[in-house]
C-alpha positions as CSV (number, residue, x, y, z in Angstrom):
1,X,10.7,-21.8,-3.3
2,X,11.0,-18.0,-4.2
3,X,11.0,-15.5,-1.1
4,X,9.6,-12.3,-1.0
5,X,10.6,-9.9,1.7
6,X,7.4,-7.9,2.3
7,X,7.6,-4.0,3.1
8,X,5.2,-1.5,4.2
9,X,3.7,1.1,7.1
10,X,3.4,-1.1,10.1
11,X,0.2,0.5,10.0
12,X,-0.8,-1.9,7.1
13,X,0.6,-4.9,8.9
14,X,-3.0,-6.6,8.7
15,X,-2.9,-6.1,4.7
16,X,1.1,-7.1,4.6
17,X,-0.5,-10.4,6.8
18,X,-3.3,-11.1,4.0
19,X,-0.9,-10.6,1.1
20,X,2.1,-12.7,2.5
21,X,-0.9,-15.6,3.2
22,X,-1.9,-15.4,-0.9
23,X,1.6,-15.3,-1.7
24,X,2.3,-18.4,0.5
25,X,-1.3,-19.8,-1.3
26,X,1.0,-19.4,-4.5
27,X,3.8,-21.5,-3.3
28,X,6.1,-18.4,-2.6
29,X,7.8,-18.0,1.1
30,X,7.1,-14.5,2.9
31,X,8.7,-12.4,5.2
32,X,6.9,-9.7,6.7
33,X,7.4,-7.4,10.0
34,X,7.4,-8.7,13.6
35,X,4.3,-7.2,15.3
36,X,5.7,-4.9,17.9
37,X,3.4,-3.1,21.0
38,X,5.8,0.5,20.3
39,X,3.9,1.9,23.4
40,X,5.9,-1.0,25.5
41,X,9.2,0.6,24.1
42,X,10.5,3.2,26.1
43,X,11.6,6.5,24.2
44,X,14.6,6.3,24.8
45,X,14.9,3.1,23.3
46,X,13.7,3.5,20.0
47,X,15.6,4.9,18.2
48,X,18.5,1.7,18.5
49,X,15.1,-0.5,18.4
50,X,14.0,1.0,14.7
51,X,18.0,0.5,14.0
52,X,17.8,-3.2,14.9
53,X,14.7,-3.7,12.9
54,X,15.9,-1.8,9.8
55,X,19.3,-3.6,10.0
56,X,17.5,-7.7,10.4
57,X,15.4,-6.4,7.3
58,X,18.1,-5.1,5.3
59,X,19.5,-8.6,6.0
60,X,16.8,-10.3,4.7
61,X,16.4,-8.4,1.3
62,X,20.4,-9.1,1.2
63,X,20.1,-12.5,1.5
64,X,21.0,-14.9,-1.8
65,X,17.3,-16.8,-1.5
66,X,15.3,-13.4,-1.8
67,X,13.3,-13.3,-4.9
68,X,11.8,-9.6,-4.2
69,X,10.8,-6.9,-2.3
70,X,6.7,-6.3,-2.3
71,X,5.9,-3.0,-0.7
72,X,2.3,-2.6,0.3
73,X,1.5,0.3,-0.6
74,X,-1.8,1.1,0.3
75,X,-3.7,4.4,1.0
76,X,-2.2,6.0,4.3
77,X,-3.4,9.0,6.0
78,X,-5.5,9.6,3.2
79,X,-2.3,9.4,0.9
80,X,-2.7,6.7,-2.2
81,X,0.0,3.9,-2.8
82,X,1.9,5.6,0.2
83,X,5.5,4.6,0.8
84,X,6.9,6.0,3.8
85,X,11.0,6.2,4.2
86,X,11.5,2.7,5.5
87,X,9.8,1.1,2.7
88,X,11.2,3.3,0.3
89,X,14.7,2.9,2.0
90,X,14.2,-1.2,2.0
91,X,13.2,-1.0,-2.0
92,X,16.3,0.7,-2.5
93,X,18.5,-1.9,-0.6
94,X,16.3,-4.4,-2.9
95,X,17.5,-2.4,-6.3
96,X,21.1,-2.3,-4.9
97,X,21.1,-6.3,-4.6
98,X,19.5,-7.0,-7.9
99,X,16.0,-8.1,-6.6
100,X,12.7,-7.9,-8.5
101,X,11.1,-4.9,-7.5
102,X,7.2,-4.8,-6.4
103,X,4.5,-2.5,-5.3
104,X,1.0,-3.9,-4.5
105,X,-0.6,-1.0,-5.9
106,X,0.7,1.7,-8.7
107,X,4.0,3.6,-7.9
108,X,3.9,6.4,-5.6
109,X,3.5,9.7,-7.2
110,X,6.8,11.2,-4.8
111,X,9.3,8.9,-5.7
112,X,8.1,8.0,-9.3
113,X,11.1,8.9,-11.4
114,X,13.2,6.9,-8.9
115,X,10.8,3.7,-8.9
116,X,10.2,3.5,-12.4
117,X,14.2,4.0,-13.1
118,X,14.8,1.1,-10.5
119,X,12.4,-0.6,-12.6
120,X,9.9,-1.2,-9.8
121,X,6.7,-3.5,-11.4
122,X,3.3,-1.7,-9.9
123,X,0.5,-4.6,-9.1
124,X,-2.3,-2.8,-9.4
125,X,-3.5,-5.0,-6.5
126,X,-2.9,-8.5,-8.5
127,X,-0.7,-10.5,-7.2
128,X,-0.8,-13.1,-10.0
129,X,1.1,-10.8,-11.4
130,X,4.2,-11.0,-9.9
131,X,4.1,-14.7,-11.8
């Protein structure tokens, strides 16, 4: 079964949810972010706590069974197919280890030269087409 690490705002964790449960409809395996309650975290924790987080998903992109990286890119603060630094920061750990590249929506208009050289495959919301 094909895994696909899936990356996004945390803010779209309800959308990463949804998508990882169609992937999983379509016989792929998913990962997608812990749920965290950041307001438990005290400040002066979270910075090694973003660390930890960004260094268990950089394992998981790394790992041999990962297919691809999916980042849900969705509109943000009023900002369409938004890909904040972590995402952007995970696709580019997914490039460096060969994986197929994907963005649920179209590429982000900031980092376009980058994701189309990386050969990143935009979705335009259809997830059949990752097949």
């Amino acid at each position: 079964m094909k895994k696909i690490v899936i990356s996004g705002s945390i803010s779209l964790l309800d959308k990463m949810k949804y998508v990882a449960n169609q992937l999983a409809d379509m016989g792929y395996a998913t990962i997608i972010p812990d749920e965290v309650e950041w307001d438990s975290i005290p400040e002066d924790k979270l910075d090694s706590y973003r660390k930890e987080l960004s260094m268990k998903y950089f394992g998981e992109i790394a790992m041999a069974d990962t297919y691809a990286v999916l980042a849900v890119n969705d509109m943000k603060r009023g900002i369409e197919n938004y890909i904040g630094a972590s995402s952007f920061a995970e696709v580019a750990i997914a490039f460096y280890f060969g994986k197929k590249l994907f963005v649920l929506n179209d590429i982000y208009d900031p980092y376009k030269d980058e994701l189309a050289a990386w050969g990143v495959i935009p979705l335009y919301g259809n997830l059949s087409n990752i097949a």
